[in-house]
C-alpha positions as CSV (number, residue, x, y, z in Angstrom):
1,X,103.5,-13.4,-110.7
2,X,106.6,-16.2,-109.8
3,X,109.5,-15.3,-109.7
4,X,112.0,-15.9,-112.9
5,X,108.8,-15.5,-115.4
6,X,107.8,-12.4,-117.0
7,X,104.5,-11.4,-118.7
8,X,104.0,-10.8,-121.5
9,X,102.3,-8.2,-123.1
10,X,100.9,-7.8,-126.6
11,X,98.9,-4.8,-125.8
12,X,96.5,-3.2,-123.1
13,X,93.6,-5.9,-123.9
14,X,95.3,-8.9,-125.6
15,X,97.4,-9.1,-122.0
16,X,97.8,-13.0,-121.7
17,X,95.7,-14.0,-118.7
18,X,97.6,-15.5,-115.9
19,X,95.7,-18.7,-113.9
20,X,93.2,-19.1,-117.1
21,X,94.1,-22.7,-119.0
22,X,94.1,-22.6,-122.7
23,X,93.6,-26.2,-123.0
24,X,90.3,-27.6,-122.9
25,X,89.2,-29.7,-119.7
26,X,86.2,-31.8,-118.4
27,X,83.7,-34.2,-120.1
28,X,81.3,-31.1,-121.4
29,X,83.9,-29.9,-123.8
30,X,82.6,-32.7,-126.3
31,X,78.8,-32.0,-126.1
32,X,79.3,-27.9,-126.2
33,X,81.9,-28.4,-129.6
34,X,79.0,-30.5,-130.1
35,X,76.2,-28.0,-130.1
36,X,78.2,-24.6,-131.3
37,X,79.2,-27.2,-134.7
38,X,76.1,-27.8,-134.9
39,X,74.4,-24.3,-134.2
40,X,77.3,-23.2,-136.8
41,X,75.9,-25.2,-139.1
42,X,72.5,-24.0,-139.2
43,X,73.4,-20.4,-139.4
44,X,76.1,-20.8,-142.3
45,X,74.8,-23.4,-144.1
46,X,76.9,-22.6,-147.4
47,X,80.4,-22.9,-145.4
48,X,78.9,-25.7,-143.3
49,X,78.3,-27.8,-146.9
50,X,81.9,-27.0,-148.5
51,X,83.1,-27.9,-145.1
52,X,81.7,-31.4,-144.5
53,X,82.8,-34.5,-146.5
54,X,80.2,-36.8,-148.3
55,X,78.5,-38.6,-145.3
56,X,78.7,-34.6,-142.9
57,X,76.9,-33.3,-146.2
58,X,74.4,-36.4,-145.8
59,X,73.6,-35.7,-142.4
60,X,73.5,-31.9,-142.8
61,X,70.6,-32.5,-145.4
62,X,68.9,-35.0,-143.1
63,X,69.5,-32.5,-139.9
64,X,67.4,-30.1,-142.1
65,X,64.7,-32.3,-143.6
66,X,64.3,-33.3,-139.9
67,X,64.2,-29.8,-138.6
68,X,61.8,-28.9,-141.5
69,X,59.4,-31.7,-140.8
70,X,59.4,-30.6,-137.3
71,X,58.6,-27.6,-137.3
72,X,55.4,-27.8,-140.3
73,X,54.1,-30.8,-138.4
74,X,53.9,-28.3,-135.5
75,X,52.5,-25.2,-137.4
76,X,50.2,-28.0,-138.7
77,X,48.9,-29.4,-135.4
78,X,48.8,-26.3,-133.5
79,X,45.7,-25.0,-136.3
């Protein structure tokens, strides 16, 4: 710990971590909001549908058409 700065402490586990950055870095921070949105979507799709606007609602009914056709054309073609 420097000099001059003191930690703070909230309580034994929510100590704040010293040398970990709360801000988001590199160019993966895109693709994994990316995927955990979309992952997010597909297990709450009720909060997912009051959360989207007109064209997210669009493309959250086309994600599970697509994921739908996918998956019966499989089950289809493997029997």
């Amino acid at each position: 710990m420097s000099p001059g700065r003191e930690r703070l402490v909230i309580g034994p586990v929510l100590a704040e971590p010293w040398g970990v950055s709360s801000k988001l870095r590199g160019p993966n921070t895109r693709l994994e909001v990316l995927l955990g949105r979309s992952l997010a979507m597909c297990v709450h799709p009720y909060a997912a549908w009051r959360a989207q606007s007109a064209a997210g609602r669009l493309l959250v009914v086309f994600t599970y058409f697509a994921a739908s056709y996918a998956v019966f054309l499989t089950f289809l073609l493997a029997f």
